[in-house]
C-alpha positions as CSV (number, residue, x, y, z in Angstrom):
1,X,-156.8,-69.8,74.6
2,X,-155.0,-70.7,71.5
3,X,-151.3,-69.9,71.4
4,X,-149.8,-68.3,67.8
5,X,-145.7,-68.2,67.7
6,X,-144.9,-66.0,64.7
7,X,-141.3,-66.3,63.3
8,X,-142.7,-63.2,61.1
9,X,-143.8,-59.6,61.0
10,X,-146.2,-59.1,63.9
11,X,-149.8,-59.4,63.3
12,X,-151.3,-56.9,62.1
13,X,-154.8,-55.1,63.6
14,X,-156.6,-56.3,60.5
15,X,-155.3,-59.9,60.8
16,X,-155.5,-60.0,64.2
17,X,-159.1,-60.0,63.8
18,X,-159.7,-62.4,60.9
19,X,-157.4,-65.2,63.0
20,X,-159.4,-64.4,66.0
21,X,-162.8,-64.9,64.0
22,X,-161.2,-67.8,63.1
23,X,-159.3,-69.9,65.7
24,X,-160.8,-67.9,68.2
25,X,-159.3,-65.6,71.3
26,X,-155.4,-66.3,70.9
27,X,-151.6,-64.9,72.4
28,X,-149.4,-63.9,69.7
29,X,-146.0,-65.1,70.9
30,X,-143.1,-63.2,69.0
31,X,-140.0,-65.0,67.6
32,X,-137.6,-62.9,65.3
33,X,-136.4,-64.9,62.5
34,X,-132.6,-63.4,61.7
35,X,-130.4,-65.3,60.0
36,X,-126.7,-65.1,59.2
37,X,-126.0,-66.5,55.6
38,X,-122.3,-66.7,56.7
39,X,-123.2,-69.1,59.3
40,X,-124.8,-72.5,59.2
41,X,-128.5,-72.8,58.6
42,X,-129.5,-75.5,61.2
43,X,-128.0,-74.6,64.0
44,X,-129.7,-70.7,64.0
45,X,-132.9,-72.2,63.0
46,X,-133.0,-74.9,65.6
47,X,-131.5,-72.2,68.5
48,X,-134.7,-69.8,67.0
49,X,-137.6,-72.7,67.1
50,X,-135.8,-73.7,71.0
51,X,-136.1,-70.3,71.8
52,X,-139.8,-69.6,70.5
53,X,-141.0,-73.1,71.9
54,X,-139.5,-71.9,75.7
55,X,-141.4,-68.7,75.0
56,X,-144.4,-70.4,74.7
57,X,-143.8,-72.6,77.7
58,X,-143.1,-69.7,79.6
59,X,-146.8,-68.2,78.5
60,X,-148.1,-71.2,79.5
61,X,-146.6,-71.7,82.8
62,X,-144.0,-74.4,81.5
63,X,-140.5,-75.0,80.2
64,X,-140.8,-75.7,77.1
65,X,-144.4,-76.1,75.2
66,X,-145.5,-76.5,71.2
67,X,-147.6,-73.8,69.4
68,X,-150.8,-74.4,69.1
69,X,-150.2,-72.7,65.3
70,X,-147.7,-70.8,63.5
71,X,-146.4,-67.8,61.3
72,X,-143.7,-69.5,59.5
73,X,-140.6,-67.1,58.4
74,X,-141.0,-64.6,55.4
75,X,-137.8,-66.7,54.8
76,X,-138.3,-69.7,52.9
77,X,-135.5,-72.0,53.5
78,X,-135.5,-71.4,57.1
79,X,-139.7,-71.8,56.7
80,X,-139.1,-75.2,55.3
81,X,-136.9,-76.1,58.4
82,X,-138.8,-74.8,61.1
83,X,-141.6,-76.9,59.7
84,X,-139.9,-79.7,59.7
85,X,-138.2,-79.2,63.4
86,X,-141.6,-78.0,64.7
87,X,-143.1,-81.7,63.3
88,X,-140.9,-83.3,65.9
89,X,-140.8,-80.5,68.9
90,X,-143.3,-83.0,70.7
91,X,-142.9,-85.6,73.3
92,X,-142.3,-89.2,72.5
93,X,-145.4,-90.0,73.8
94,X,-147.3,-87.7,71.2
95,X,-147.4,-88.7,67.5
96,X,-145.3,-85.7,65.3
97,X,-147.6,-83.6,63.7
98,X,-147.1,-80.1,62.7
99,X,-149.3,-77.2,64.2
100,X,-151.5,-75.5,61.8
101,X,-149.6,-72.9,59.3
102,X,-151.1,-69.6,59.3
103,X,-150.2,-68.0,56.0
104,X,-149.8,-63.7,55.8
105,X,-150.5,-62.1,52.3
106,X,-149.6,-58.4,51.9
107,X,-152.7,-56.2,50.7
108,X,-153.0,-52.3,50.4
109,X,-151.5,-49.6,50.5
110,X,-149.5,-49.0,52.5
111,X,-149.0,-52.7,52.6
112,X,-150.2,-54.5,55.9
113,X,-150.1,-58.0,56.4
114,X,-153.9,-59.9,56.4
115,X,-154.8,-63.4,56.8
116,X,-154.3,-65.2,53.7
117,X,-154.9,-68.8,54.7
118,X,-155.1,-71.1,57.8
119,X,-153.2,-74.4,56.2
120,X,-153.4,-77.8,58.4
């Protein structure tokens, strides 16, 4: 079972099913991206990938676990950094590599997010 930890909008029925034909049967694992531009950047970004990386440990029975893949932030600096942070979330035993990007596109109206792009 694949694990998916979305710092974005939540998946919608439509893209649930193209990921799925995709990567296969998956767990969408939800981690709200808010920042406050009168605080420092880092810090909430780092606290929000610790946060999403214990919710995926706790989906897998452990304390702390990497994503199998990713929904990056509609945000982009804070996209760029969670990139980078989730590069180096492994162990030292691991090489850093970043999970797989899985990129939303907006389509129809109403607008509903839809698999745009699986990026590795």
């Amino acid at each position: 079972m694949e694990i998916v930890l979305n710092f974005s909008h939540a998946l919608s029925p439509v893209a649930r099913q193209q990921l799925e034909e995709r990567i296969g049967p998956f767990i969408e694992v939800m981690q709200p991206c808010q920042i406050d531009f009168s605080q420092q950047l880092k810090p909430q970004v780092e606290q929000m990938v610790e946060e999403g990386c214990r919710k995926v440990g706790a989906v897998l029975g452990y304390n702390y676990a990497s994503p199998h893949y990713i929904v990056p932030p509609a945000l982009s600096y804070a996209a760029v950094l969670v990139g980078a942070l989730m590069g180096y979330a492994q162990s030292d035993a691991v090489p850093p590599s970043p999970p797989p990007m899985i990129v939303l596109k907006r389509e129809g109206a109403p607008p509903q997010y839809v698999l745009g792009e699986i990026i590795r």
